[in-house]
C-alpha positions in Angstrom: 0.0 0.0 0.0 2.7 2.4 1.1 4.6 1.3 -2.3 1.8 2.5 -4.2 1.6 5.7 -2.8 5.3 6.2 -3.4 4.9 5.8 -6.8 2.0 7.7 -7.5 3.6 10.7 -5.9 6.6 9.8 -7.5 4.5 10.1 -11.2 2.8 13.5 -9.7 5.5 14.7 -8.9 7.4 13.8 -12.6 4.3 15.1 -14.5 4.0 18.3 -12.7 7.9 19.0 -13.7 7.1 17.7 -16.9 4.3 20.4 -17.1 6.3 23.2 -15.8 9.0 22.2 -18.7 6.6 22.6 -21.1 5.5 25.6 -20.1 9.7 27.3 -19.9 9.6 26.2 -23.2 6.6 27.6 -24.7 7.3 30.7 -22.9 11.0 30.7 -24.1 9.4 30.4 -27.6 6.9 32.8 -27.6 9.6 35.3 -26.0 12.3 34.7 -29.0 9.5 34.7 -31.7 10.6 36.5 -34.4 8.5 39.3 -35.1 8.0 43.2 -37.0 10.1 44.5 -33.7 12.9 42.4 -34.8 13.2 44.5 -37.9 15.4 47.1 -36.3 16.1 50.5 -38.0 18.1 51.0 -35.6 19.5 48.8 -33.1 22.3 48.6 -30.2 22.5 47.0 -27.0 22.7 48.8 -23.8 22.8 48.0 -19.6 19.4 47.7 -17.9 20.7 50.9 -15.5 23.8 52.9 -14.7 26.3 51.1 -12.4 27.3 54.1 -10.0 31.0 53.5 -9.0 30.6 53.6 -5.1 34.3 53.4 -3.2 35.1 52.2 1.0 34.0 56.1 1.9 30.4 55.8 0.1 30.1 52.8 1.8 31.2 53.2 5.6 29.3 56.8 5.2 26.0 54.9 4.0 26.3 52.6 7.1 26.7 54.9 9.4 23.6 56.8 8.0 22.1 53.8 8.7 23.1 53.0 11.8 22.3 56.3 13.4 19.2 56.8 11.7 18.1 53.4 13.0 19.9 54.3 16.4 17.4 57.5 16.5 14.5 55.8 15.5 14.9 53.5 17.9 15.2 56.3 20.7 12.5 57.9 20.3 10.3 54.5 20.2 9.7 54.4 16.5 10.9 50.9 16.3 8.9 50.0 12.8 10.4 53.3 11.2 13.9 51.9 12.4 13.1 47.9 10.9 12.0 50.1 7.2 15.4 51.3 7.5 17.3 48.4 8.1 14.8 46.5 5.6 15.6 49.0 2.9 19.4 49.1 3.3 19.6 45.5 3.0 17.6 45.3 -0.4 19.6 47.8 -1.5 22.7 45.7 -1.1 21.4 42.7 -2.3 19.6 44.4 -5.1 22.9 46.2 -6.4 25.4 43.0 -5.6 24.3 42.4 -9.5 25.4 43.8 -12.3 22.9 45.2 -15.0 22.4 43.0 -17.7 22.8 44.1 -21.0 19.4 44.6 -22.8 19.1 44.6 -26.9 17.1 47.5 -28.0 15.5 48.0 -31.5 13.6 50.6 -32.8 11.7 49.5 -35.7 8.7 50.5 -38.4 5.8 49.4 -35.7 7.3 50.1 -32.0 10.3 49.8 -29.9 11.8 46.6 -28.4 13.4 46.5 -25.3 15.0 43.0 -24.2 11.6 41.1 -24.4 9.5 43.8 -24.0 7.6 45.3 -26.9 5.9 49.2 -26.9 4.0 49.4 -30.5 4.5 53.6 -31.5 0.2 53.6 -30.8 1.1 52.5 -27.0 4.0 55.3 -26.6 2.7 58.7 -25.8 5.8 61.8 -26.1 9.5 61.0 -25.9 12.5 62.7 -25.1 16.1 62.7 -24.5 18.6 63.8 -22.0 22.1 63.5 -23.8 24.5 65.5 -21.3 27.8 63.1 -21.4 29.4 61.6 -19.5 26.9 61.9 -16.6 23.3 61.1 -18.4 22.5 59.9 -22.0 19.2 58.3 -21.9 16.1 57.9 -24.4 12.7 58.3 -22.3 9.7 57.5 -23.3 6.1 58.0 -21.8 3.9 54.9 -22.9 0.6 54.5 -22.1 -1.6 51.9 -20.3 1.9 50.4 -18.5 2.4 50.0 -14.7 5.7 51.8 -15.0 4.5 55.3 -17.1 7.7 56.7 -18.2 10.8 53.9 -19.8 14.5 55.0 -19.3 16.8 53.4 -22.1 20.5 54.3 -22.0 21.9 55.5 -25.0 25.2 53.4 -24.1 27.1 55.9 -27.5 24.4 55.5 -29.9 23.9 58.9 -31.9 21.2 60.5 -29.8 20.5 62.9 -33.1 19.7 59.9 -35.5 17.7 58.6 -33.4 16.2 61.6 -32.1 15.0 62.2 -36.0 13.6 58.9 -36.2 11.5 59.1 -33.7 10.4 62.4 -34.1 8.3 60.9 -37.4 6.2 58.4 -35.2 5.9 60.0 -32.3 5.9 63.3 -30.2 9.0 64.6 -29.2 8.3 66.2 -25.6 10.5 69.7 -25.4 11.9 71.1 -22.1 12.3 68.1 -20.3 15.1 67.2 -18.2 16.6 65.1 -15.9 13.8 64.2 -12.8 14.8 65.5 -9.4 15.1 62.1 -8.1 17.2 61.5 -10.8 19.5 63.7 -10.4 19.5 62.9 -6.5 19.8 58.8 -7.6 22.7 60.2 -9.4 24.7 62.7 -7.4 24.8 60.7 -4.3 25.1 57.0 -6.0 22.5 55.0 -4.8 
């Protein structure tokens, strides 16, 4: 009796991970379908985000941060303020021990492709780009119906003017913007 049992959890067991092979696979497929997006006018490949170089003093400052804020939150018997802290420094780290993979981007007749993800020209509201080297060279775009409202792609050397004039036939260039405040914070102290 127990034998039996064995074995018919054994055969679950093998069928459910035959299952969840199938479905990788189908996924896998359906991600690396060719399609129109694949037809690239204009294609380069590019880091997910910028790696901000962060040496020992960056480090032992941000820790000490940490410790006294937590220390003070702690003091004055906000202990859940002091556990977001600790929480969100340790995400951080573990968040930023990876490096940024590198992402292909194409822009094409029908939409831009960004690794897997796909934004037809009908989806992508106003773009615009910050090109001030070495600091910030990024193409944003505001897209429409998507969690995330506004896309950051790095430039990585592309020529921000050809692909600046591309663009500017499909969709609407947005004029005056610049870099976000929280941005530019993100940026100038590295995290």
């Amino acid at each position: 009796m127990l034998k039996k049992i064995k074995e018919k959890y054994h055969a679950h067991k093998l069928h459910r991970a035959q299952k969840k092979e199938a479905r990788q696979q189908y996924r896998h497929a359906l991600l690396n379908a060719y399609s129109a997006f694949d037809e690239a006018v204009i294609s380069w490949e590019a880091p997910e985000y910028v790696v901000h170089e962060r040496g020992i003093v960056w480090k032992i400052v941000m820790l000490l941060l940490v410790i006294v804020t937590a220390g003070l939150s702690l003091y004055y018997d906000s202990w859940t303020f002091a556990l977001v802290i600790v929480i969100f420094a340790i995400v951080h780290t573990l968040v930023h021990l990876e490096h940024p993979r590198n992402v292909q981007i194409k822009i094409s007749e029908i939409g831009i492709k960004v690794g897997f993800r796909k934004y037809s020209y009908s989806k992508i509201k106003a773009f615009w780009m910050i090109y001030e080297p070495p600091f910030v060279q990024t193409l944003n775009l505001r897209v429409e119906g998507d969690f995330v409202g506004e896309i950051t792609i790095q430039l990585a050397g592309q020529n921000p003017s050809e692909i600046r004039e591309y663009l500017i036939s499909k969709i609407p260039e947005m004029d005056g913007k610049s870099e976000s405040l929280s941005d530019v914070f993100v940026r100038l102290f590295k995290i």
